[in-house]
Biopython code that builds the backbone (N, CA, C, O; Angstrom):
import numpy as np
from Bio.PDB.StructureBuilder import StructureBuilder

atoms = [
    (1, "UNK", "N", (15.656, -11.256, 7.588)),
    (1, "UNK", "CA", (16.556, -12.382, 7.689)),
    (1, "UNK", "C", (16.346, -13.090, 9.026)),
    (1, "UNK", "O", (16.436, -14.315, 9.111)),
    (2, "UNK", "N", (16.074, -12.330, 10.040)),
    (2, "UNK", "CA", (15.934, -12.853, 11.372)),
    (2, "UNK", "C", (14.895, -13.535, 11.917)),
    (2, "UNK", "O", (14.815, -14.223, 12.935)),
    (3, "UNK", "N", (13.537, -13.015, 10.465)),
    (3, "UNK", "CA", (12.294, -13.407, 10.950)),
    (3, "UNK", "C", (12.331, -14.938, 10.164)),
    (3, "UNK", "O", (11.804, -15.920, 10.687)),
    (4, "UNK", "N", (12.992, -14.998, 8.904)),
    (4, "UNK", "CA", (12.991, -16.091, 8.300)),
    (4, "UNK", "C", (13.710, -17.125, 8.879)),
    (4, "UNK", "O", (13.226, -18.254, 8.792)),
    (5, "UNK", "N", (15.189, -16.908, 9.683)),
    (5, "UNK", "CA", (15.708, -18.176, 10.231)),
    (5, "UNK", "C", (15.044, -18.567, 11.864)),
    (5, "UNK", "O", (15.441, -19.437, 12.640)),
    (6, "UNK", "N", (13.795, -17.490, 12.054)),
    (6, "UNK", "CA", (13.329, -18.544, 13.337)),
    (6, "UNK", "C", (13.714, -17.653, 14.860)),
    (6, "UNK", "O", (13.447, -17.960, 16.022)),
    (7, "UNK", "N", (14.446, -16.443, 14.302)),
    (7, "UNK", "CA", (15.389, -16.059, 15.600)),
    (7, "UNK", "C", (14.307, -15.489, 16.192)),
    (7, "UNK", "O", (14.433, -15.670, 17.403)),
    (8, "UNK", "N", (13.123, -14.783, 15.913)),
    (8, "UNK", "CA", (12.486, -13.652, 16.214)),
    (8, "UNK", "C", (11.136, -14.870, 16.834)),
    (8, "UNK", "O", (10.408, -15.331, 15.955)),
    (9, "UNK", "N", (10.871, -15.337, 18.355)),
    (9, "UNK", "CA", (10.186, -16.106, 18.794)),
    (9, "UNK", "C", (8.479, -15.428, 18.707)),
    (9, "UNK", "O", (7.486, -16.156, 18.719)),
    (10, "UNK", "N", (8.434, -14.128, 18.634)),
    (10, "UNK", "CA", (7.035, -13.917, 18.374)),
    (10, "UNK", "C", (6.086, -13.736, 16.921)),
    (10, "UNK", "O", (6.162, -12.744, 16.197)),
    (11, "UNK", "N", (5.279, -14.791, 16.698)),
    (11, "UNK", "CA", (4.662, -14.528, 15.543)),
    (11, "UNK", "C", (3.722, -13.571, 15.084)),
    (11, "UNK", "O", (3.238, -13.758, 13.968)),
    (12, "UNK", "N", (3.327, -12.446, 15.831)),
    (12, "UNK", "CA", (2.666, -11.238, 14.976)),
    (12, "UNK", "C", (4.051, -10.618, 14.395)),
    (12, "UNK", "O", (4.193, -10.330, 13.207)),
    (13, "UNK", "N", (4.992, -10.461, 15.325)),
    (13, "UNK", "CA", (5.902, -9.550, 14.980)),
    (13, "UNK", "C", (6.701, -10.049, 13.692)),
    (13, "UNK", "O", (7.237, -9.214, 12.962)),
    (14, "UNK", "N", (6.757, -11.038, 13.492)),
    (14, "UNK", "CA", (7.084, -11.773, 12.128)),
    (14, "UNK", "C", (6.338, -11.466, 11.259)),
    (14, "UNK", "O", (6.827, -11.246, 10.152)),
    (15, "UNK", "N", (4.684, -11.327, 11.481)),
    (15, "UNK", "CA", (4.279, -11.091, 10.343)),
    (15, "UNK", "C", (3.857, -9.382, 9.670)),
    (15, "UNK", "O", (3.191, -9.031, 8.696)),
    (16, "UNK", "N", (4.548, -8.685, 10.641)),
    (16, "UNK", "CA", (4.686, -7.504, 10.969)),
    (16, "UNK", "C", (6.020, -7.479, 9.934)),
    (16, "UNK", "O", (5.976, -7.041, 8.785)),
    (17, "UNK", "N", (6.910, -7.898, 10.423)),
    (17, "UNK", "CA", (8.162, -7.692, 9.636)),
    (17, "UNK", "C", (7.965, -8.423, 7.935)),
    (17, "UNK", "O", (8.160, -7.620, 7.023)),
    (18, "UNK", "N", (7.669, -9.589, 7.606)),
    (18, "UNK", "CA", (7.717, -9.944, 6.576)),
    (18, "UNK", "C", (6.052, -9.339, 5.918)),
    (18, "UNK", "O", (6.232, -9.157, 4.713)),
    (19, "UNK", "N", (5.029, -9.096, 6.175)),
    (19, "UNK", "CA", (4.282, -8.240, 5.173)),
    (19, "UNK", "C", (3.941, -6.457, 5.482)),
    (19, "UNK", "O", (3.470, -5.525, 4.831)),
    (20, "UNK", "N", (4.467, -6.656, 6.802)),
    (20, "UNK", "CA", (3.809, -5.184, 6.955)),
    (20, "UNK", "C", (5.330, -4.315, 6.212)),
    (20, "UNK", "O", (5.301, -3.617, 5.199)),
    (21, "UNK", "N", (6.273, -4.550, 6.863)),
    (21, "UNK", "CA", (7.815, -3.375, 6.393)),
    (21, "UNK", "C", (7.956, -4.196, 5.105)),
    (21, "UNK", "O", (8.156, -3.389, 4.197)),
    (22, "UNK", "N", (7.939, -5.376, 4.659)),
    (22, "UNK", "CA", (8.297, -6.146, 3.166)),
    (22, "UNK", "C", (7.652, -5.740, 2.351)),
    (22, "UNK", "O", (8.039, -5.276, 1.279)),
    (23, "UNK", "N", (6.473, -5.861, 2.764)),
    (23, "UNK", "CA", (5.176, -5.403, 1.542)),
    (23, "UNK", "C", (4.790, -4.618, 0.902)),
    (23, "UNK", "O", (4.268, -4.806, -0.197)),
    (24, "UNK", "N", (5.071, -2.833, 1.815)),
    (24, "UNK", "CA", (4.938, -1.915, 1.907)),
    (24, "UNK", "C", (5.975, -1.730, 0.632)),
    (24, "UNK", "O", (5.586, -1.417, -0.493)),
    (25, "UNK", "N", (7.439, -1.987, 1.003)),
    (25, "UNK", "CA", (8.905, -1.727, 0.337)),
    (25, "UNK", "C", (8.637, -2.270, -0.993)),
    (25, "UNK", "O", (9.058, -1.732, -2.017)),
    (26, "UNK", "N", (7.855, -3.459, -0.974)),
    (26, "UNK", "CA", (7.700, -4.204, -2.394)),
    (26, "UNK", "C", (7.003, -3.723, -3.542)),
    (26, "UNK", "O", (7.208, -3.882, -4.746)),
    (27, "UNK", "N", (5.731, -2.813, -2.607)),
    (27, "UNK", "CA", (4.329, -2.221, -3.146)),
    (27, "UNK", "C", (4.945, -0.518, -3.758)),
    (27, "UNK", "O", (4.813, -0.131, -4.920)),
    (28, "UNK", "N", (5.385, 0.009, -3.012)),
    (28, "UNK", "CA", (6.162, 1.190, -3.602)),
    (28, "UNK", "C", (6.904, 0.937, -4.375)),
    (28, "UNK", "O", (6.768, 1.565, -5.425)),
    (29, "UNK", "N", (8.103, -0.114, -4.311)),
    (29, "UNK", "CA", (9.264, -0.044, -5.612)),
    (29, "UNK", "C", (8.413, -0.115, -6.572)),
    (29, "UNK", "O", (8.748, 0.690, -7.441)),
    (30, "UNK", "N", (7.221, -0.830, -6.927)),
    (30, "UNK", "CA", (6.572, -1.254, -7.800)),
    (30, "UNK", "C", (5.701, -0.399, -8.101)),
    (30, "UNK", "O", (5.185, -0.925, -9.088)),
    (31, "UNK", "N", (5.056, 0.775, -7.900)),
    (31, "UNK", "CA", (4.733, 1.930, -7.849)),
    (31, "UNK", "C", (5.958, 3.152, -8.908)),
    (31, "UNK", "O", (5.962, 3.938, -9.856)),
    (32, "UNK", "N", (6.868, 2.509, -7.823)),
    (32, "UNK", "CA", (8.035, 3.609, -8.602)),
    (32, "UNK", "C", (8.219, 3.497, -9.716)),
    (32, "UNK", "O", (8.064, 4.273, -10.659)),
    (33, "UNK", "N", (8.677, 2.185, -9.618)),
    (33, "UNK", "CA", (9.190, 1.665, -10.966)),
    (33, "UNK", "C", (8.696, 1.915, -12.064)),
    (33, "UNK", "O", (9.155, 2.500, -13.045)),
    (34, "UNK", "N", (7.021, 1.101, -11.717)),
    (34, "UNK", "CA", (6.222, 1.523, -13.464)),
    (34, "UNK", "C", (6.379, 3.035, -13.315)),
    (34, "UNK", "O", (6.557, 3.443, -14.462)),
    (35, "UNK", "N", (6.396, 3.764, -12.717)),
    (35, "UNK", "CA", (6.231, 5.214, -13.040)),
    (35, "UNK", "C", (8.074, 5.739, -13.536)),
    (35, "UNK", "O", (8.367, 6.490, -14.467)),
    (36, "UNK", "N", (8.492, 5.442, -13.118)),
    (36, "UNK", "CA", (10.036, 5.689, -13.575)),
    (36, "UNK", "C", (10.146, 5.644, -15.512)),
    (36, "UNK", "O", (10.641, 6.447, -16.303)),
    (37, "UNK", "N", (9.403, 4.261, -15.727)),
    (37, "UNK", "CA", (9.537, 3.174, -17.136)),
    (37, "UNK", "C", (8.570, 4.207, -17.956)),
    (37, "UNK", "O", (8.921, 4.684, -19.035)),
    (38, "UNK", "N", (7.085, 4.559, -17.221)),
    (38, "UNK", "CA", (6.708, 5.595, -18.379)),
    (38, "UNK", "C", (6.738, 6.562, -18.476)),
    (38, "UNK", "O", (5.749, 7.144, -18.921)),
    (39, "UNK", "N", (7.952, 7.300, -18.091)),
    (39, "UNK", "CA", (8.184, 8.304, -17.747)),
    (39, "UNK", "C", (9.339, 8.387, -18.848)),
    (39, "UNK", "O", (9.366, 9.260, -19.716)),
    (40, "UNK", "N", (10.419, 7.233, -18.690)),
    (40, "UNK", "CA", (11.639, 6.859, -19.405)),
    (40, "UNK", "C", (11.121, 6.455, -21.189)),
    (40, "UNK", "O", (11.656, 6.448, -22.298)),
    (41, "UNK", "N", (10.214, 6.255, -20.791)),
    (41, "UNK", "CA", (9.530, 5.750, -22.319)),
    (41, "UNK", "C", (8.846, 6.273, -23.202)),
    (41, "UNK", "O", (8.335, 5.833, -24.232)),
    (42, "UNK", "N", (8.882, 7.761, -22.476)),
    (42, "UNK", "CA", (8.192, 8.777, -23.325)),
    (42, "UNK", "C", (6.934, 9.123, -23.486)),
    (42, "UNK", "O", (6.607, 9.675, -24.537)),
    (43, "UNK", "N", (5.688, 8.783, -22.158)),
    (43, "UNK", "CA", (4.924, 8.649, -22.026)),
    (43, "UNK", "C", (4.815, 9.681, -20.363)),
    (43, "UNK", "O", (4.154, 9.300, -19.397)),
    (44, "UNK", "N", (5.415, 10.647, -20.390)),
    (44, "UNK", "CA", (4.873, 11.380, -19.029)),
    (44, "UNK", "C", (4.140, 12.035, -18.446)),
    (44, "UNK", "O", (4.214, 12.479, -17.300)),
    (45, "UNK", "N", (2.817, 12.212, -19.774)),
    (45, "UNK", "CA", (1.151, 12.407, -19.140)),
    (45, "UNK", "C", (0.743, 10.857, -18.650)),
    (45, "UNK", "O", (0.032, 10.871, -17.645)),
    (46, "UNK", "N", (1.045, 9.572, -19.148)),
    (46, "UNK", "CA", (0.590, 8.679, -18.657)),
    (46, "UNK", "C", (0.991, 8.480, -17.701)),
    (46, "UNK", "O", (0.024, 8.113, -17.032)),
    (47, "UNK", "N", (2.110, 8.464, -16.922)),
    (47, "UNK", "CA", (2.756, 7.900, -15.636)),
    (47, "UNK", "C", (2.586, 9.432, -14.675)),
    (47, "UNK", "O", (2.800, 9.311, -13.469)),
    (48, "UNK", "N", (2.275, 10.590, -15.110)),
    (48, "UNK", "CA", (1.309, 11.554, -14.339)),
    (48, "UNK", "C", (0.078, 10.999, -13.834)),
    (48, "UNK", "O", (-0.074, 10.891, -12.617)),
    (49, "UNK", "N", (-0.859, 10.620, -14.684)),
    (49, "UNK", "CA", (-2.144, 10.166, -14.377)),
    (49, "UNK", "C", (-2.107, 8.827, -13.781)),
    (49, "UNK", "O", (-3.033, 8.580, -13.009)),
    (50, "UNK", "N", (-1.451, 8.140, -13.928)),
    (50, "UNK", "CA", (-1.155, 7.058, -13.525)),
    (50, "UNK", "C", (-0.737, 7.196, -11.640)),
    (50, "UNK", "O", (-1.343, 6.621, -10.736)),
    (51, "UNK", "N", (0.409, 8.092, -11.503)),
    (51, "UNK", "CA", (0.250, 8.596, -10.055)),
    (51, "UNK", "C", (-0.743, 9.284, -9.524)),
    (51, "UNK", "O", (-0.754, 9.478, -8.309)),
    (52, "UNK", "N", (-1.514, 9.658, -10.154)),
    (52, "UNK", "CA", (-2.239, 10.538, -9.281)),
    (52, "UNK", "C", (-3.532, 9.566, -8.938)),
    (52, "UNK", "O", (-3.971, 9.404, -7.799)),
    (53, "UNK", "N", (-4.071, 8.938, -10.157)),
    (53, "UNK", "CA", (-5.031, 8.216, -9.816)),
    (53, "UNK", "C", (-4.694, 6.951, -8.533)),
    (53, "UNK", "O", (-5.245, 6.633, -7.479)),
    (54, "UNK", "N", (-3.767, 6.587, -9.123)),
    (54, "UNK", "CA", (-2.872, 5.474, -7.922)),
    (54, "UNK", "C", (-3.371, 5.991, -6.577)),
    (54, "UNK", "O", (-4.245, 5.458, -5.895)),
    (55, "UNK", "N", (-2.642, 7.189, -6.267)),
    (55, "UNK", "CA", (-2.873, 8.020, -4.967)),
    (55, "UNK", "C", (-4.103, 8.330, -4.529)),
    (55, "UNK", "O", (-4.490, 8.217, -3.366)),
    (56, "UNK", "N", (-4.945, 8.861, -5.774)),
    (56, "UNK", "CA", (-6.130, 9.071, -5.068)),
    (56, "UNK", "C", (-7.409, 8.373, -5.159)),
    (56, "UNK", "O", (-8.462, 8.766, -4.656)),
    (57, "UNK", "N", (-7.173, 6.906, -6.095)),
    (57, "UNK", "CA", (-7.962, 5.777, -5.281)),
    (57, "UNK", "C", (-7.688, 4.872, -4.193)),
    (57, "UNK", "O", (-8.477, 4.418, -3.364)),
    (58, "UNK", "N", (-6.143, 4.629, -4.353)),
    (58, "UNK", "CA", (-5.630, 4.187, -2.806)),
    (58, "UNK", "C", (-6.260, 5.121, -1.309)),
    (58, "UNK", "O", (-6.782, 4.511, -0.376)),
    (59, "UNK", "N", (-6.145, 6.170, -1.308)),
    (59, "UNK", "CA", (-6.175, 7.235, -0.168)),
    (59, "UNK", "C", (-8.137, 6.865, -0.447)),
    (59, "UNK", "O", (-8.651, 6.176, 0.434)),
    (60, "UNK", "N", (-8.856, 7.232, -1.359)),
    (60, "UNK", "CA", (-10.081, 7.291, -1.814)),
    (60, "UNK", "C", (-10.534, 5.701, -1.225)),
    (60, "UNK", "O", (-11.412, 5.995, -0.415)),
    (61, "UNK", "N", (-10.454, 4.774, -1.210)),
    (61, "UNK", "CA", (-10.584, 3.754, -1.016)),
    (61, "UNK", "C", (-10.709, 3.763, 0.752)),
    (61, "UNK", "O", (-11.705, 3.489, 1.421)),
    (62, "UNK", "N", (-9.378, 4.163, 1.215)),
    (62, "UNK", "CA", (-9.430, 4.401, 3.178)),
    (62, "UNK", "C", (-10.681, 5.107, 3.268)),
    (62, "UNK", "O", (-11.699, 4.635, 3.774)),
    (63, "UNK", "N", (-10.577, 6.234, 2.768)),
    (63, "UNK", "CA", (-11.884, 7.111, 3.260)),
    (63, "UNK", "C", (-13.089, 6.912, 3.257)),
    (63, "UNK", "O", (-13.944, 7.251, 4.075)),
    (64, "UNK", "N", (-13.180, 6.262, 2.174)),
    (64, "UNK", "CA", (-14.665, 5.514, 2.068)),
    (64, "UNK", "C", (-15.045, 4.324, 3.471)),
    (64, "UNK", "O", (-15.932, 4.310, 4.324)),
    (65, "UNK", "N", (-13.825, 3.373, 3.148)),
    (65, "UNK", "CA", (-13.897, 2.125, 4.320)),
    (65, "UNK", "C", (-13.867, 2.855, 5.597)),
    (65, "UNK", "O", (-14.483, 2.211, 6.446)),
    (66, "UNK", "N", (-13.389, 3.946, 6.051)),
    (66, "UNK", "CA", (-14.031, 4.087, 7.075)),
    (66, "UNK", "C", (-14.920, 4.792, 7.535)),
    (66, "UNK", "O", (-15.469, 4.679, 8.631)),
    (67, "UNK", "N", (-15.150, 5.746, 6.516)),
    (67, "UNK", "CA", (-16.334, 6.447, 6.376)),
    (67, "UNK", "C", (-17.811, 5.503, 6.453)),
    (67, "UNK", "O", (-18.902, 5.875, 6.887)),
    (68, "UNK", "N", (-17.438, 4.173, 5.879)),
    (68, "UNK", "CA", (-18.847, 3.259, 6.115)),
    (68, "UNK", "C", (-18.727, 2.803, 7.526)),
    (68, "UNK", "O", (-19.707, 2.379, 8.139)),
    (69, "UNK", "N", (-17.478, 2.890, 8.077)),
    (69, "UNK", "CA", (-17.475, 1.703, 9.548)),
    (69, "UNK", "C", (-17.756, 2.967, 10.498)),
    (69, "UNK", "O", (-17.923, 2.738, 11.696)),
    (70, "UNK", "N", (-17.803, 3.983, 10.139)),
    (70, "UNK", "CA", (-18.092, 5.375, 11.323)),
    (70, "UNK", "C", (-19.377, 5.245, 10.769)),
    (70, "UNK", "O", (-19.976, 5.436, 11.827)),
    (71, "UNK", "N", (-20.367, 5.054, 9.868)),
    (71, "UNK", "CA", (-21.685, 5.201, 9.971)),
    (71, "UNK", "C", (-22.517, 4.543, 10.249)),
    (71, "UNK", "O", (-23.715, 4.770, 10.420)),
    (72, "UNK", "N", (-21.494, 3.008, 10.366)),
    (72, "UNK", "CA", (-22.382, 1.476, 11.457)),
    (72, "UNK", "C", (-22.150, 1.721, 12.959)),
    (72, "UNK", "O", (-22.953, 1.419, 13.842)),
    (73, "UNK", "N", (-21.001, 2.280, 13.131)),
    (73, "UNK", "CA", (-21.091, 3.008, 14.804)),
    (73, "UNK", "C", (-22.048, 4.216, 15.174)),
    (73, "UNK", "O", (-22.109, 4.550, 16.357)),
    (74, "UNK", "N", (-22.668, 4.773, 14.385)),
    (74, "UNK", "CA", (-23.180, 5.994, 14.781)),
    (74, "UNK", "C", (-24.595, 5.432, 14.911)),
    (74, "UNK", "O", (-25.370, 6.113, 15.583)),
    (75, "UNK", "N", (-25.148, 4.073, 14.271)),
    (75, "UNK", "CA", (-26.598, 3.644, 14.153)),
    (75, "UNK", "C", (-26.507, 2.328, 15.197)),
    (75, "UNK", "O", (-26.146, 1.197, 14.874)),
    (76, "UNK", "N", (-26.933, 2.775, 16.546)),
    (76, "UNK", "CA", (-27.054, 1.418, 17.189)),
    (76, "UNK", "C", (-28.151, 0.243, 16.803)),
    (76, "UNK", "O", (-29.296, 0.636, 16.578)),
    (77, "UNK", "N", (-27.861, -1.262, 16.705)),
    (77, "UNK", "CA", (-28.886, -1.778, 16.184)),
    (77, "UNK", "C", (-29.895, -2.605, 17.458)),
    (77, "UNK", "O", (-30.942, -3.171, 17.146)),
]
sb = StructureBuilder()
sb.init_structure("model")
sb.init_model(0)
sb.init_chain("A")
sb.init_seg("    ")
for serial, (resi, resn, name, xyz) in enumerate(atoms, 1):
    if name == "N":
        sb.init_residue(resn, " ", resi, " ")
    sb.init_atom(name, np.array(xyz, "f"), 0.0, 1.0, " ", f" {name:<3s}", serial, name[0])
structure = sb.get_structure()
């Protein structure tokens, strides 16, 4: 609310507040949620696999990206 009416004079920290803590909150409910719905819907091997893969291409995805940016630092050009 504070970042939207202007009060908060520094702009990283705005965009810190509206995508980094907003986004995060937005990206999980939405996580939850579908998993809540197929879970509620009678489908709770799908919203099993559904979390797990979630988790471990999200997490799978970091490791890789920096697993490539640690192997352009290790080769000076």
């Amino acid at each position: 609310m504070l970042a939207s009416k202007g009060s908060i004079p520094n702009p990283k920290l705005v965009l810190f507040l509206k995508t980094g803590i907003c986004g995060g909150f937005t990206t999980f409910s939405t996580f939850a949620l579908e998993s809540a719905t197929l879970m509620k819907s009678g489908h709770p091997k799908v919203a099993f696999l559904y979390m797990l893969l979630s988790i471990l291409v999200g997490v799978g995805a970091i490791f890789i990206t920096e697993s490539e940016s640690l192997f352009e630092n290790t080769h000076p050009q």
